[in-house]
mmJSON file of the N, C-alpha and C atoms, coordinates in Angstrom:
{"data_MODEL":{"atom_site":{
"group_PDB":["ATOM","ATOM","ATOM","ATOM","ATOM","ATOM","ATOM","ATOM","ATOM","ATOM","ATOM","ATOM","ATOM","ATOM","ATOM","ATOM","ATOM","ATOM","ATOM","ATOM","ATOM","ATOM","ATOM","ATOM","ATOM","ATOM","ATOM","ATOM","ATOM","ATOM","ATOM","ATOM","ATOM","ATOM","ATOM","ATOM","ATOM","ATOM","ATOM","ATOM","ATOM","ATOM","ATOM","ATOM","ATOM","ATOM","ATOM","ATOM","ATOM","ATOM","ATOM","ATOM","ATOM","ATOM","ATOM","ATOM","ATOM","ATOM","ATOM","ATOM","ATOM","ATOM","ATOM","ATOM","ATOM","ATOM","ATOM","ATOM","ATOM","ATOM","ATOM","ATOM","ATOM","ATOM","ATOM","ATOM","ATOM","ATOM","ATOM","ATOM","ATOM","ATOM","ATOM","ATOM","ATOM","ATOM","ATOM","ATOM","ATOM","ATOM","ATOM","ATOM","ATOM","ATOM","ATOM","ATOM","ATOM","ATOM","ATOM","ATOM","ATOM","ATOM","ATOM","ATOM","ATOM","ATOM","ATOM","ATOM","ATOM","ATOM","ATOM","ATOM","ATOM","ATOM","ATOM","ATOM","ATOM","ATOM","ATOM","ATOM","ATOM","ATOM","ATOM","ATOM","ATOM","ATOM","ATOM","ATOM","ATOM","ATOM","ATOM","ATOM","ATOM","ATOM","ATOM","ATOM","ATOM","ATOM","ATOM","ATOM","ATOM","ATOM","ATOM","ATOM","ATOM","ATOM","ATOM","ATOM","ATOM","ATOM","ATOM","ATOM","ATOM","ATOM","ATOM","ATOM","ATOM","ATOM","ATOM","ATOM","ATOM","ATOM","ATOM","ATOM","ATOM","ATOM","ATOM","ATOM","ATOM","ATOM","ATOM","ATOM","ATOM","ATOM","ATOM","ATOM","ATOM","ATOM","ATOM","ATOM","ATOM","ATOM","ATOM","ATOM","ATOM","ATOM","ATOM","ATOM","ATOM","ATOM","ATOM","ATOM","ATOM","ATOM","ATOM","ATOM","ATOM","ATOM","ATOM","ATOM","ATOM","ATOM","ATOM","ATOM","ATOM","ATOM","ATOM"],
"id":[1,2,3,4,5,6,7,8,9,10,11,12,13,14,15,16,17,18,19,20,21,22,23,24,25,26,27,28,29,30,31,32,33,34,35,36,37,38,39,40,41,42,43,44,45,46,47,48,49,50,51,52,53,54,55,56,57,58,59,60,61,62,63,64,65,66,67,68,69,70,71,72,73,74,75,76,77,78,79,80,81,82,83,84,85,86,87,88,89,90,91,92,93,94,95,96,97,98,99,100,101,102,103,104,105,106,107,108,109,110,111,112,113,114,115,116,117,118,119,120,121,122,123,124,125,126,127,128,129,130,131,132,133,134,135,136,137,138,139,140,141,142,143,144,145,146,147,148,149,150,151,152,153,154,155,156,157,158,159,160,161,162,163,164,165,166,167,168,169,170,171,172,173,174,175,176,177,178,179,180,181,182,183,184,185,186,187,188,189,190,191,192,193,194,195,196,197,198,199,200,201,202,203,204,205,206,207],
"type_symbol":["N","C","C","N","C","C","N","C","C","N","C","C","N","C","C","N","C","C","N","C","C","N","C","C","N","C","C","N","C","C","N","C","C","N","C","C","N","C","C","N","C","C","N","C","C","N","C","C","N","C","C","N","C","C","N","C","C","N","C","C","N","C","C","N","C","C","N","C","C","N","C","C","N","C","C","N","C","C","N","C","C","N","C","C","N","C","C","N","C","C","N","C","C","N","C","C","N","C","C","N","C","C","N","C","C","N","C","C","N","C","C","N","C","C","N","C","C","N","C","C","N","C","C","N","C","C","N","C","C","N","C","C","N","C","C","N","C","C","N","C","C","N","C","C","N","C","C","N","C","C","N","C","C","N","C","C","N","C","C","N","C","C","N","C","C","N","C","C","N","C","C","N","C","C","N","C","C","N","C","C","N","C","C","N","C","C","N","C","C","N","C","C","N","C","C","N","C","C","N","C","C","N","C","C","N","C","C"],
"label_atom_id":["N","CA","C","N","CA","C","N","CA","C","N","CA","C","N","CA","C","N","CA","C","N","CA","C","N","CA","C","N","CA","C","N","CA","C","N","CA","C","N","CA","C","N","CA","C","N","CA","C","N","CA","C","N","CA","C","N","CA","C","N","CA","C","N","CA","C","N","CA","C","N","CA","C","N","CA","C","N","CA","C","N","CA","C","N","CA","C","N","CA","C","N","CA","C","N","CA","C","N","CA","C","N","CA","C","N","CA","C","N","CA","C","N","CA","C","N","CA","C","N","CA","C","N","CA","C","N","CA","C","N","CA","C","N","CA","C","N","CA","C","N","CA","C","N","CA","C","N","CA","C","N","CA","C","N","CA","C","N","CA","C","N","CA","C","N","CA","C","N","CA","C","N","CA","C","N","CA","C","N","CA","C","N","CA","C","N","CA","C","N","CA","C","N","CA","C","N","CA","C","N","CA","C","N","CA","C","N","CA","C","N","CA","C","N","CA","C","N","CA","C","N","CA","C","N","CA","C","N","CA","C","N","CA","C","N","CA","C","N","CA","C"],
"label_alt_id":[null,null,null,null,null,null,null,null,null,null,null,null,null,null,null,null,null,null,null,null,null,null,null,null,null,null,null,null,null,null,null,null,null,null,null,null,null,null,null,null,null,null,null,null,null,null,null,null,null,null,null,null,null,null,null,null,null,null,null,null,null,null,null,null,null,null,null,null,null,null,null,null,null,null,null,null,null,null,null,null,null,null,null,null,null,null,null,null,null,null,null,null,null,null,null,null,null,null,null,null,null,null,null,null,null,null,null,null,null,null,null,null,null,null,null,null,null,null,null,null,null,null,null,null,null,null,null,null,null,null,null,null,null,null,null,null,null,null,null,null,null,null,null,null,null,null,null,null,null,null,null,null,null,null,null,null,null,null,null,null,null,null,null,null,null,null,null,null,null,null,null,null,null,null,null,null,null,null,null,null,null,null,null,null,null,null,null,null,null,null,null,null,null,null,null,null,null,null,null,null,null,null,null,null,null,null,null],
"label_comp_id":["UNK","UNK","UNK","UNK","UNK","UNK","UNK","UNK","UNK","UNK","UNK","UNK","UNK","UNK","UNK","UNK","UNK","UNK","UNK","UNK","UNK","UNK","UNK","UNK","UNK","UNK","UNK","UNK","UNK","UNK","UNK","UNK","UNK","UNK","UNK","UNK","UNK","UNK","UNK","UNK","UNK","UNK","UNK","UNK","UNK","UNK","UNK","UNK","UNK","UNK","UNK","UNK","UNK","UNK","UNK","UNK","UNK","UNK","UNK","UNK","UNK","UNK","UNK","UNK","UNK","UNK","UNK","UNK","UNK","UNK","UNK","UNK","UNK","UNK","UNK","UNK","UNK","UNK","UNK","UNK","UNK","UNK","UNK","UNK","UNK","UNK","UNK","UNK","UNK","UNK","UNK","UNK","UNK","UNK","UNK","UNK","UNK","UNK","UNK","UNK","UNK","UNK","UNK","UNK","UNK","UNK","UNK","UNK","UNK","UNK","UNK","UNK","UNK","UNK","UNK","UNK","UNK","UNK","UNK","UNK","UNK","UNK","UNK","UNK","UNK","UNK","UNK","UNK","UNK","UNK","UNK","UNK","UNK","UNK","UNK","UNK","UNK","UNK","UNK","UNK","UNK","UNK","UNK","UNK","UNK","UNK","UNK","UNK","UNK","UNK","UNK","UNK","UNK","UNK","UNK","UNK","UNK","UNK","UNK","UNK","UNK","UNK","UNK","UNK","UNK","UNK","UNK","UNK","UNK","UNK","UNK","UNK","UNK","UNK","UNK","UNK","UNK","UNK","UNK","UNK","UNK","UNK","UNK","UNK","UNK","UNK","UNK","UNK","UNK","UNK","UNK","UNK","UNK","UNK","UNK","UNK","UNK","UNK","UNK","UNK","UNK","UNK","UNK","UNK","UNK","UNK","UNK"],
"label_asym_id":["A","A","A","A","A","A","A","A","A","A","A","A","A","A","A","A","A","A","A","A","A","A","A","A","A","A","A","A","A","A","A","A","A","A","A","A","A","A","A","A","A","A","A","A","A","A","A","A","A","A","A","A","A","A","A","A","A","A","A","A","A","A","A","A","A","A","A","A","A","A","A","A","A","A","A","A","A","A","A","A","A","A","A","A","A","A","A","A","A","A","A","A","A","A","A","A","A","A","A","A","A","A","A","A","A","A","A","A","A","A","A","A","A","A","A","A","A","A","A","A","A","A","A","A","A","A","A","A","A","A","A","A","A","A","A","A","A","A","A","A","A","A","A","A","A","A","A","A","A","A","A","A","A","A","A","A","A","A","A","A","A","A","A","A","A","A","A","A","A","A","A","A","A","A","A","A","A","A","A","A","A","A","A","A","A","A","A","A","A","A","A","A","A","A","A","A","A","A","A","A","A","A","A","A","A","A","A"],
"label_entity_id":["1","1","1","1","1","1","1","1","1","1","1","1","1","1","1","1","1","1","1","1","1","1","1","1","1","1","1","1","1","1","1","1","1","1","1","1","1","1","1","1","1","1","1","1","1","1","1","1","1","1","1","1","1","1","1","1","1","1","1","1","1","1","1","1","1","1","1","1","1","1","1","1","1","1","1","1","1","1","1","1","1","1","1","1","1","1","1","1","1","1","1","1","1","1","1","1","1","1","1","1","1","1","1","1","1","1","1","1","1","1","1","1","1","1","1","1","1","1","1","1","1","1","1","1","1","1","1","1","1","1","1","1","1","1","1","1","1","1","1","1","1","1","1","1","1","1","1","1","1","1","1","1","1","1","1","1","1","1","1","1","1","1","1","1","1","1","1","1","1","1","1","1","1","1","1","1","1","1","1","1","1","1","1","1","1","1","1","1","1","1","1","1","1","1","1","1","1","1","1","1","1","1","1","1","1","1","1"],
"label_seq_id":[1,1,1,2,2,2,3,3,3,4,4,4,5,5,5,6,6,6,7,7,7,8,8,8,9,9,9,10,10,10,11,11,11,12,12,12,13,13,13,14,14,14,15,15,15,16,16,16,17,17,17,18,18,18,19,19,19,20,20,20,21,21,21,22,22,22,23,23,23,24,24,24,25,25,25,26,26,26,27,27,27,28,28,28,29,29,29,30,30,30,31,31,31,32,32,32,33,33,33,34,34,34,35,35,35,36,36,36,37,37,37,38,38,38,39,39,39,40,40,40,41,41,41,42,42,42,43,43,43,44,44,44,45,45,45,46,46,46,47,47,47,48,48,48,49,49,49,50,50,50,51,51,51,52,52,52,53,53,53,54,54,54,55,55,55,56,56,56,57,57,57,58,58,58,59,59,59,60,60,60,61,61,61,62,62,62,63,63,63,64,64,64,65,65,65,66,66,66,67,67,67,68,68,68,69,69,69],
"pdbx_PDB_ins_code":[null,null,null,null,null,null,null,null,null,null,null,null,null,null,null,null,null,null,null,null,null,null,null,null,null,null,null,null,null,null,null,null,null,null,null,null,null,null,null,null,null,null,null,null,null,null,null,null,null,null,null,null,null,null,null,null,null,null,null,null,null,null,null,null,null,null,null,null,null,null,null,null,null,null,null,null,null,null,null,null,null,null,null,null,null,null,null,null,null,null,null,null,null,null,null,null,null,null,null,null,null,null,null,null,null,null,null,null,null,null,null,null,null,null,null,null,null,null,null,null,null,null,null,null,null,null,null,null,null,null,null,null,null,null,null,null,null,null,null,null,null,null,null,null,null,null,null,null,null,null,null,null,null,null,null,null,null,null,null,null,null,null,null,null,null,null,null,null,null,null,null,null,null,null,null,null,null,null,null,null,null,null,null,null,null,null,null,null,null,null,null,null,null,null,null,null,null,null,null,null,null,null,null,null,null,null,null],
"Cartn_x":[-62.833,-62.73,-63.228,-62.802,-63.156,-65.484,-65.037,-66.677,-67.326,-67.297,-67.904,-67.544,-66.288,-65.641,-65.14,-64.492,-64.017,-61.929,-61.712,-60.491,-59.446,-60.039,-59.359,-60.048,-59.423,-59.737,-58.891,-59.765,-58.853,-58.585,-57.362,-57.145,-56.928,-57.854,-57.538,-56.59,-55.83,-55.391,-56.274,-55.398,-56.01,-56.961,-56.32,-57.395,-58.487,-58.345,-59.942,-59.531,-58.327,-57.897,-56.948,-57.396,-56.888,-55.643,-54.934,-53.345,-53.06,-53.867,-53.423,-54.602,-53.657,-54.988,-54.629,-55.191,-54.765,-55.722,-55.148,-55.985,-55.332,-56.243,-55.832,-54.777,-53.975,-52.636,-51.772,-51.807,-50.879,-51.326,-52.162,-51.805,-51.197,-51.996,-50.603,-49.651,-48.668,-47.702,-46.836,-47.356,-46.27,-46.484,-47.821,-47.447,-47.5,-48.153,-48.587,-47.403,-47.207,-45.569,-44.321,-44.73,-43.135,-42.791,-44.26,-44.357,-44.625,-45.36,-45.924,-47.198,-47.506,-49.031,-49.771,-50.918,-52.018,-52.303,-52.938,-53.212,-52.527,-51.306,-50.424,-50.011,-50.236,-50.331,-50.711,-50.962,-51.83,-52.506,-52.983,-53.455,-52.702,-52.421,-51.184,-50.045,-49.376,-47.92,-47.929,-49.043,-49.312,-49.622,-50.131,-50.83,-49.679,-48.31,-47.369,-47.34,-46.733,-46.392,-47.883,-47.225,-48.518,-49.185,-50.855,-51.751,-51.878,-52.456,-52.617,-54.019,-54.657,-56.042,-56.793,-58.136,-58.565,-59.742,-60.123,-61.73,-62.467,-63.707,-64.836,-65.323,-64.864,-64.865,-63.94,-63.225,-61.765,-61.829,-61.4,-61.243,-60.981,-61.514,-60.575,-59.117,-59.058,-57.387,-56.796,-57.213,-56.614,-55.926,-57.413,-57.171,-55.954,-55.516,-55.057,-53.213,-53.052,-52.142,-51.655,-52.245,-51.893,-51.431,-52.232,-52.075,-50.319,-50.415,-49.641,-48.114,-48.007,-46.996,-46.59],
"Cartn_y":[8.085,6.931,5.683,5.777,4.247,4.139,5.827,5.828,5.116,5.52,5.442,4.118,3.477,2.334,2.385,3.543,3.952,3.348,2.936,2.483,3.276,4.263,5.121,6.171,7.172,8.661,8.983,9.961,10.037,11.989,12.513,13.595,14.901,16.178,16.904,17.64,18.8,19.403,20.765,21.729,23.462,23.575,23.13,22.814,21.839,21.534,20.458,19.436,18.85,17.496,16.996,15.539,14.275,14.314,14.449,14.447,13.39,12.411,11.03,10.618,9.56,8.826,8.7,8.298,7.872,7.158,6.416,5.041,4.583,3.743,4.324,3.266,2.761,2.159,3.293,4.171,5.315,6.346,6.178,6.987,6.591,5.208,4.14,3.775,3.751,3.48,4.782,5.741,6.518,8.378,7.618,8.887,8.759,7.616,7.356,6.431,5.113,4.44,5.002,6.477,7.264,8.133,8.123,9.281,10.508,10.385,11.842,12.162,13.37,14.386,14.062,13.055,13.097,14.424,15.59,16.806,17.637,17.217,18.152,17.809,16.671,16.211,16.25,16.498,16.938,16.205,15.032,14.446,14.636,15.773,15.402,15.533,15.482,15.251,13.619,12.64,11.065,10.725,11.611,11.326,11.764,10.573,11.537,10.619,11.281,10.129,11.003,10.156,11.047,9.7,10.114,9.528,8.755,7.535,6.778,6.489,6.762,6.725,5.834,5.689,4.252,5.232,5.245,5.821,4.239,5.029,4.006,2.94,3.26,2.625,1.84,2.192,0.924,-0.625,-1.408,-2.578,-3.27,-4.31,-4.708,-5.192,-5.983,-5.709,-4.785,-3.3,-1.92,-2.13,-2.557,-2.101,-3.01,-4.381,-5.502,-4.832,-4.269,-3.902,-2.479,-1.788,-0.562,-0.952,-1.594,-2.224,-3.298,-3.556,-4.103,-3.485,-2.316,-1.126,-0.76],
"Cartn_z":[-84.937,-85.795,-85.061,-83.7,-83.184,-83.016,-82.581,-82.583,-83.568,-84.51,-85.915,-86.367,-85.971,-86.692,-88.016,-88.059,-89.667,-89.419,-89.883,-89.89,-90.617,-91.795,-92.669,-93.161,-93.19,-93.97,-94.932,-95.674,-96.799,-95.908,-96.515,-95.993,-97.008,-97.005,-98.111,-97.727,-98.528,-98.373,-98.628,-98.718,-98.464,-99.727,-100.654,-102.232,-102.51,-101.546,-101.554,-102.019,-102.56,-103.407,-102.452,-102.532,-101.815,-101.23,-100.637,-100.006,-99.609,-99.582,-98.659,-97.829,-97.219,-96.383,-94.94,-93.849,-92.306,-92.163,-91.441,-91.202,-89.133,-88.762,-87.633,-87.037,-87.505,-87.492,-87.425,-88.935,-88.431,-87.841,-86.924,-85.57,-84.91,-84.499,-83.448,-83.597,-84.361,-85.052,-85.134,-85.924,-86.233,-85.385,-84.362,-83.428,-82.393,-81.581,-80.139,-80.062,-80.959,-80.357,-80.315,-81.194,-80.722,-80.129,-79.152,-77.796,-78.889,-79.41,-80.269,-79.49,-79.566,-79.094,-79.817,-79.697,-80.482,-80.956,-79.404,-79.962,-80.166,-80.396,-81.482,-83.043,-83.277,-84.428,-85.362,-87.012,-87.634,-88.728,-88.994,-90.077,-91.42,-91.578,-92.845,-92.51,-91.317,-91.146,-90.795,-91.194,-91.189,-92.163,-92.921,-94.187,-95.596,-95.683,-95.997,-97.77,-98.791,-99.678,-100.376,-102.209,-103.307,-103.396,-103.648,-103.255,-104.979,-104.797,-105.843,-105.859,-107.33,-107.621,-108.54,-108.809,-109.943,-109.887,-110.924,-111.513,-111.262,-111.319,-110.482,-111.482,-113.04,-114.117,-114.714,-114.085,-114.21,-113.631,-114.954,-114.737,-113.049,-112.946,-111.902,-112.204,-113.285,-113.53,-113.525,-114.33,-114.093,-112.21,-111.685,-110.146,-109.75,-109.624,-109.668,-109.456,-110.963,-111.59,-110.8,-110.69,-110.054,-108.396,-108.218,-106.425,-105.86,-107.102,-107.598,-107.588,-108.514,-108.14,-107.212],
"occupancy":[1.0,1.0,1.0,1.0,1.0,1.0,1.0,1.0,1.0,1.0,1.0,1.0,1.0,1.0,1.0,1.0,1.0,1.0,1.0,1.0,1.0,1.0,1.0,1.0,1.0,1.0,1.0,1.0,1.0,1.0,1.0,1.0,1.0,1.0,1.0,1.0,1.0,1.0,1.0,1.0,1.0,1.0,1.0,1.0,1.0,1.0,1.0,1.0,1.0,1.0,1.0,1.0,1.0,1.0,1.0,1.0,1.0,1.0,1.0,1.0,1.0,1.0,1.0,1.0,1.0,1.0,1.0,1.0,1.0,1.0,1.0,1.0,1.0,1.0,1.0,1.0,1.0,1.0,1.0,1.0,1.0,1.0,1.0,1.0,1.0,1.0,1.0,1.0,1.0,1.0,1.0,1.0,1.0,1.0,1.0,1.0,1.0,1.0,1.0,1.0,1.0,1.0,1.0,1.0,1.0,1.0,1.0,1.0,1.0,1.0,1.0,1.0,1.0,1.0,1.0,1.0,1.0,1.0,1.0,1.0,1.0,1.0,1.0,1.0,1.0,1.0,1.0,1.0,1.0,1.0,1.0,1.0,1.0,1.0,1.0,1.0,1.0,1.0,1.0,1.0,1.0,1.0,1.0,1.0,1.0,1.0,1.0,1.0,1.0,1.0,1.0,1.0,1.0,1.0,1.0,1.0,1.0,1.0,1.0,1.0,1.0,1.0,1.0,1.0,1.0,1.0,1.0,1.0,1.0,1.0,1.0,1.0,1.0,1.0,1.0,1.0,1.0,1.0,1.0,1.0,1.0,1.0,1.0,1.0,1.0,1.0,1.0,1.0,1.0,1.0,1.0,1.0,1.0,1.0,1.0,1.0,1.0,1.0,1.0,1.0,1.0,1.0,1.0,1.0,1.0,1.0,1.0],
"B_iso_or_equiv":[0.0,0.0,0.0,0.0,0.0,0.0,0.0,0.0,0.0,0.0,0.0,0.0,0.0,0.0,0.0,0.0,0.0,0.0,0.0,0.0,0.0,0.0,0.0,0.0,0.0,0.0,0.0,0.0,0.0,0.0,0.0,0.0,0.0,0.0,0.0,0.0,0.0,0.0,0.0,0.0,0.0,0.0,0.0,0.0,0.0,0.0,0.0,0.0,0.0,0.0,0.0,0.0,0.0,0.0,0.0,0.0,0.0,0.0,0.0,0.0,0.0,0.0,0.0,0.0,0.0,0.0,0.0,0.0,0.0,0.0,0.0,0.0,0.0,0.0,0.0,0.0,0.0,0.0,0.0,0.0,0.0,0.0,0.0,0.0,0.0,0.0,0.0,0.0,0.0,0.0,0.0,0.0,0.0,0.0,0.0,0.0,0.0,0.0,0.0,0.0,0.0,0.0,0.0,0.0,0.0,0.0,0.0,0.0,0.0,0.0,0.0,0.0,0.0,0.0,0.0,0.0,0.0,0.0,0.0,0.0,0.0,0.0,0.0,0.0,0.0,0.0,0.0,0.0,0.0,0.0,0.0,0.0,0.0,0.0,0.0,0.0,0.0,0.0,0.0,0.0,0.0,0.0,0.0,0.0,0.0,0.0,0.0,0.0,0.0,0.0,0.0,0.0,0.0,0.0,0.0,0.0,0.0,0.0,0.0,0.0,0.0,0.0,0.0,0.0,0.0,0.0,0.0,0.0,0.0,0.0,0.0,0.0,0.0,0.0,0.0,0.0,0.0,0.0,0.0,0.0,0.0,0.0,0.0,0.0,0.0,0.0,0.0,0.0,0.0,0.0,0.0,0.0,0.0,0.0,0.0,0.0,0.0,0.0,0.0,0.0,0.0,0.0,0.0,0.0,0.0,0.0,0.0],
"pdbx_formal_charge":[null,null,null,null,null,null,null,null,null,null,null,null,null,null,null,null,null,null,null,null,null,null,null,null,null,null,null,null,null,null,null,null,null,null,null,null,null,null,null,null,null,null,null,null,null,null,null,null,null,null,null,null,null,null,null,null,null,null,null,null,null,null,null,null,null,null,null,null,null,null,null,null,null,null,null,null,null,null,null,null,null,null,null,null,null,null,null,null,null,null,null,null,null,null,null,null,null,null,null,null,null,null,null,null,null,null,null,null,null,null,null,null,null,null,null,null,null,null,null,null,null,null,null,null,null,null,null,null,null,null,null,null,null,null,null,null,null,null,null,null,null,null,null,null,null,null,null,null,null,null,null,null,null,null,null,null,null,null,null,null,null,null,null,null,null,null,null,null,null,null,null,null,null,null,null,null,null,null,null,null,null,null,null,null,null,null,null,null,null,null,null,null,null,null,null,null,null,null,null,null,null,null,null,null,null,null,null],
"auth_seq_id":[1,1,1,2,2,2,3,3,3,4,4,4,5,5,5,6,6,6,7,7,7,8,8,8,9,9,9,10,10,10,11,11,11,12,12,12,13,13,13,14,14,14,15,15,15,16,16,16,17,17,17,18,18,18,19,19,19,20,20,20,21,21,21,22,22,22,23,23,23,24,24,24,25,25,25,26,26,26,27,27,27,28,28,28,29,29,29,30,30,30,31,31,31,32,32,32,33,33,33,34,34,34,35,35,35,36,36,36,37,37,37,38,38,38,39,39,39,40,40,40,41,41,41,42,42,42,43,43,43,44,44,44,45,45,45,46,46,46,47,47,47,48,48,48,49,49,49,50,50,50,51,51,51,52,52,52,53,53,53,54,54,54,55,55,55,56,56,56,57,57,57,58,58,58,59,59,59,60,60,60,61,61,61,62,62,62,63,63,63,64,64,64,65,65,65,66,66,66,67,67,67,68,68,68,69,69,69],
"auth_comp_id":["UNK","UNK","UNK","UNK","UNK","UNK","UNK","UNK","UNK","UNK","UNK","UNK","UNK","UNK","UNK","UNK","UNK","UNK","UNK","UNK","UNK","UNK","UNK","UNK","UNK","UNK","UNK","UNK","UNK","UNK","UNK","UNK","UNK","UNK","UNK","UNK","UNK","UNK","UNK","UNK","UNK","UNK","UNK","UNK","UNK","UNK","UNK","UNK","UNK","UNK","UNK","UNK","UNK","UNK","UNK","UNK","UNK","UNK","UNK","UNK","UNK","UNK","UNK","UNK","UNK","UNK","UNK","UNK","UNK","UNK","UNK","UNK","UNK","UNK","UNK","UNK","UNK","UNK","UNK","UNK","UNK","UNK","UNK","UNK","UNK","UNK","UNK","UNK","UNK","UNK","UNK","UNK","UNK","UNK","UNK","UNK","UNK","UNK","UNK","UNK","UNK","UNK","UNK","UNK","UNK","UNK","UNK","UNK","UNK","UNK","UNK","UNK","UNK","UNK","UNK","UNK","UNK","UNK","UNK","UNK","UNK","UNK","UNK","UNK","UNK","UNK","UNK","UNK","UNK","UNK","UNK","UNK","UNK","UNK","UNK","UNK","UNK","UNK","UNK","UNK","UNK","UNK","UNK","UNK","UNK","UNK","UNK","UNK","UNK","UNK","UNK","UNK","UNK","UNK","UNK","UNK","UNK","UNK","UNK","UNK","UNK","UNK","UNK","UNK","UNK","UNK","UNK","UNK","UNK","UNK","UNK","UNK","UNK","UNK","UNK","UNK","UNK","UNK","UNK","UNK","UNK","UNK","UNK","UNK","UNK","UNK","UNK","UNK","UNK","UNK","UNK","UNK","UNK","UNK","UNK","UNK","UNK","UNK","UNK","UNK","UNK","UNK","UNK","UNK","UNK","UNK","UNK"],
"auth_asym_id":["A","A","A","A","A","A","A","A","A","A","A","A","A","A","A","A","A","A","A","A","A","A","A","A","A","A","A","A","A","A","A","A","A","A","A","A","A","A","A","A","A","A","A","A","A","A","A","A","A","A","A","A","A","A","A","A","A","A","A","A","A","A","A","A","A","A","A","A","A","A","A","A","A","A","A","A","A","A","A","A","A","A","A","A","A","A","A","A","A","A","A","A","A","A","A","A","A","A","A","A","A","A","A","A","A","A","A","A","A","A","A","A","A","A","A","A","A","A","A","A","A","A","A","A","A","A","A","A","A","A","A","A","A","A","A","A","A","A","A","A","A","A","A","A","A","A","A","A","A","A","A","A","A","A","A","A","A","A","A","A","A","A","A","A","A","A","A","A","A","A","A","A","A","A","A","A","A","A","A","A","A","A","A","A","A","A","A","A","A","A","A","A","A","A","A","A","A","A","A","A","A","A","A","A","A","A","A"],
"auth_atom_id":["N","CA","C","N","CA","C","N","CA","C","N","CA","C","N","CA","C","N","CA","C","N","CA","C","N","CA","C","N","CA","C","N","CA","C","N","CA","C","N","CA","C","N","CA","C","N","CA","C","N","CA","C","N","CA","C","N","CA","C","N","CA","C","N","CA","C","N","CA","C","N","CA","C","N","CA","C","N","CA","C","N","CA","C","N","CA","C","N","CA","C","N","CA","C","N","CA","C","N","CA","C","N","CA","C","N","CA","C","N","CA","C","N","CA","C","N","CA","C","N","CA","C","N","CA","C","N","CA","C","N","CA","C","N","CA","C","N","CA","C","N","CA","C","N","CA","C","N","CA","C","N","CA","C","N","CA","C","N","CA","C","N","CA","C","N","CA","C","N","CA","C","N","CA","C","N","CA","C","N","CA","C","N","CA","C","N","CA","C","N","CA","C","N","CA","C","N","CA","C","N","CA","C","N","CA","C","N","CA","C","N","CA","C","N","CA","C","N","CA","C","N","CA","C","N","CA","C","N","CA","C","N","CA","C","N","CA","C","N","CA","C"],
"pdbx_PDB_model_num":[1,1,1,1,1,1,1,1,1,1,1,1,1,1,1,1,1,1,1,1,1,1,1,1,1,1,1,1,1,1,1,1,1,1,1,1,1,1,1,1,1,1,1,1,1,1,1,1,1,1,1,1,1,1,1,1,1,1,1,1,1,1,1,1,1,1,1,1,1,1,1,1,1,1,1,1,1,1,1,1,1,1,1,1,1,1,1,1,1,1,1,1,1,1,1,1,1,1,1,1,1,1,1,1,1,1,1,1,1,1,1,1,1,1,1,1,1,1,1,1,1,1,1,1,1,1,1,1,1,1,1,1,1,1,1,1,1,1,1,1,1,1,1,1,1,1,1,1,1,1,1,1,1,1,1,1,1,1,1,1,1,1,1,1,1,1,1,1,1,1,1,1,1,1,1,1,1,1,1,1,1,1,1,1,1,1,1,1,1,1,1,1,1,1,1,1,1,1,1,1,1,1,1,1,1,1,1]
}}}
């Protein structure tokens, strides 16, 4: 991530659909500040919580409103 300069991923699960996201706060945060194994760690045990979505055709108020929630 730092290579590239990507700040967030989105993360699939075994079905190919979205499970969440990591971003690289929660690495630092919720595995390196609590003495966690990077390389034992797994992208979806960070990537926790159901993922919230907007079609690419949706209002920006749609977006506004949902963000909002």
């Amino acid at each position: 991530m730092r290579d590239l300069d990507v700040r967030a991923l989105p993360v699939c699960g075994d079905d190919d659909r979205l499970k969440g996201i990591i971003t690289d706060r929660d690495i630092v945060v919720r595995c390196l500040a609590d003495g966690g194994d990077p390389a034992a760690t797994t992208a979806g045990s960070l990537a926790d919580g159901k993922p919230v979505t907007i079609g690419a055709d949706d209002s920006v108020e749609d977006v506004l409103e949902t963000m909002s929630q």
